[in-house]
C-alpha positions in Angstrom: 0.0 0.0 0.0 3.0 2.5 1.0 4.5 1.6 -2.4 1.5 2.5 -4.3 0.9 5.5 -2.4 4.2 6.7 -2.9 4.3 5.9 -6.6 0.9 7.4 -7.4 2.4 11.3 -5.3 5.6 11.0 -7.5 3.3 10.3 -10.9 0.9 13.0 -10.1 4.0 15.4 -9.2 5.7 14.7 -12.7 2.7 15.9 -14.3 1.8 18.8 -12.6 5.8 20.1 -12.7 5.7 19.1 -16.3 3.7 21.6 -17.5 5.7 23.9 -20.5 6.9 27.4 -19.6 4.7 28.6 -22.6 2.0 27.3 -21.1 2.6 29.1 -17.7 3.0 32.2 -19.8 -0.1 31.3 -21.4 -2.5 31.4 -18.2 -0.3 34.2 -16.7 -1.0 36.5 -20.0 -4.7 35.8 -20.2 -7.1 39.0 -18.9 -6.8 42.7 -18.9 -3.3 44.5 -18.3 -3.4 48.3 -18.2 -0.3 49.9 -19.0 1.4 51.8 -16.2 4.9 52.6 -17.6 7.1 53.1 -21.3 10.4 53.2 -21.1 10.4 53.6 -17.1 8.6 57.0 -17.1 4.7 56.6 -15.6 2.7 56.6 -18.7 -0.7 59.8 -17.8 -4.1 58.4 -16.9 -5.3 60.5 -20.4 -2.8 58.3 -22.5 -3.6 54.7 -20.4 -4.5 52.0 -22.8 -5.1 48.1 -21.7 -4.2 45.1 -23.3 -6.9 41.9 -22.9 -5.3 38.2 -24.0 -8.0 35.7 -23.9 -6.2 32.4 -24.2 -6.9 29.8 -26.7 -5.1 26.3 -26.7 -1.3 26.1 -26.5 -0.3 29.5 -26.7 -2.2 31.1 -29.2 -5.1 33.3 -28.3 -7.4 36.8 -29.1 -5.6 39.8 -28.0 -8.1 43.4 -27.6 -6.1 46.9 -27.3 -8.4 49.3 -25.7 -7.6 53.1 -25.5 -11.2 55.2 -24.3 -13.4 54.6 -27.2 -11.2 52.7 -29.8 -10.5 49.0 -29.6 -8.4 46.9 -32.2 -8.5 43.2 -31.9 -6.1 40.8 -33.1 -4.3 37.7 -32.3 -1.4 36.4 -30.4 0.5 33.1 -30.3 3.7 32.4 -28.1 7.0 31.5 -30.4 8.2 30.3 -27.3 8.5 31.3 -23.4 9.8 34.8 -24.0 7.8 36.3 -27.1 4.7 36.6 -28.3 4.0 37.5 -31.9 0.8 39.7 -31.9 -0.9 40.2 -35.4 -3.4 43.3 -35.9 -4.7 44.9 -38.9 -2.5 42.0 -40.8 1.2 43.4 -39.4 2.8 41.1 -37.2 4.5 42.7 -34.3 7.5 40.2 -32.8 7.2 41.2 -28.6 9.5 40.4 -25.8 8.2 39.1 -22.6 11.3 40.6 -20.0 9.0 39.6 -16.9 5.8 38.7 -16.2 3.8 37.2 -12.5 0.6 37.3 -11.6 0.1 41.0 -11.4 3.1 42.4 -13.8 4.3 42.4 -17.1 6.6 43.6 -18.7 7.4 43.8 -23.0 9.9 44.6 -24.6 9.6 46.0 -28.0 12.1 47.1 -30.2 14.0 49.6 -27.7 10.4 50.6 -26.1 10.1 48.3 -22.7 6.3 48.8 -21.2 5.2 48.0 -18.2 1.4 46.3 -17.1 -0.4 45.7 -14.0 -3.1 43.3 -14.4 -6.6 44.4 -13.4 
């Protein structure tokens, strides 16, 4: 009984610590992020934009950019566990994920870093 115990913990530990780091990124992405900095300076409530990801299966999913009125919708799908390629209005836009937790995130695009808080 011990030995079956033991075995079934270690085979249900292997598959929880299995999961891919794209698709940690993947649930960590998904909701609405509101931009808080560029480039380290605080970006002004009038110029505030958020970012929604609404996963899909194995890193791909919808991506809405809201800014007051105006919204753009697009996609996104994870090239791997540091970038996300985002396509809207049919450019793609090649991102860099520098950090990201439950309640920050921060992209790196180009020589622009921005930074998120999730809401």
């Amino acid at each position: 009984m011990k030995k079956f115990l033991f075995l079934s913990v270690a085979i249900l530990a292997f598959v929880l610590g299995s999961c891919s780091k794209e698709a940690k990124l993947n649930r960590k992405l998904d909701g609405k992020w509101e931009i808080t900095t560029v480039n380290s300076v605080a970006v002004p409530a009038a110029d505030a934009y958020t970012i929604t990801f609404t996963k899909d299966k194995k890193g791909k999913g919808a991506v809405v950019y809201a800014q007051g009125a105006f919204s753009m919708t697009g996609t996104y799908v994870l090239t791997d566990d540091t970038s996300i390629t985002v396509t809207m209005d049919g450019s793609a836009d090649k991102t860099v994920v520098k950090e990201y937790s439950k309640d920050k995130l921060v992209l790196v695009d180009g020589t622009t870093t921005s930074e998120f808080k999730k809401l």
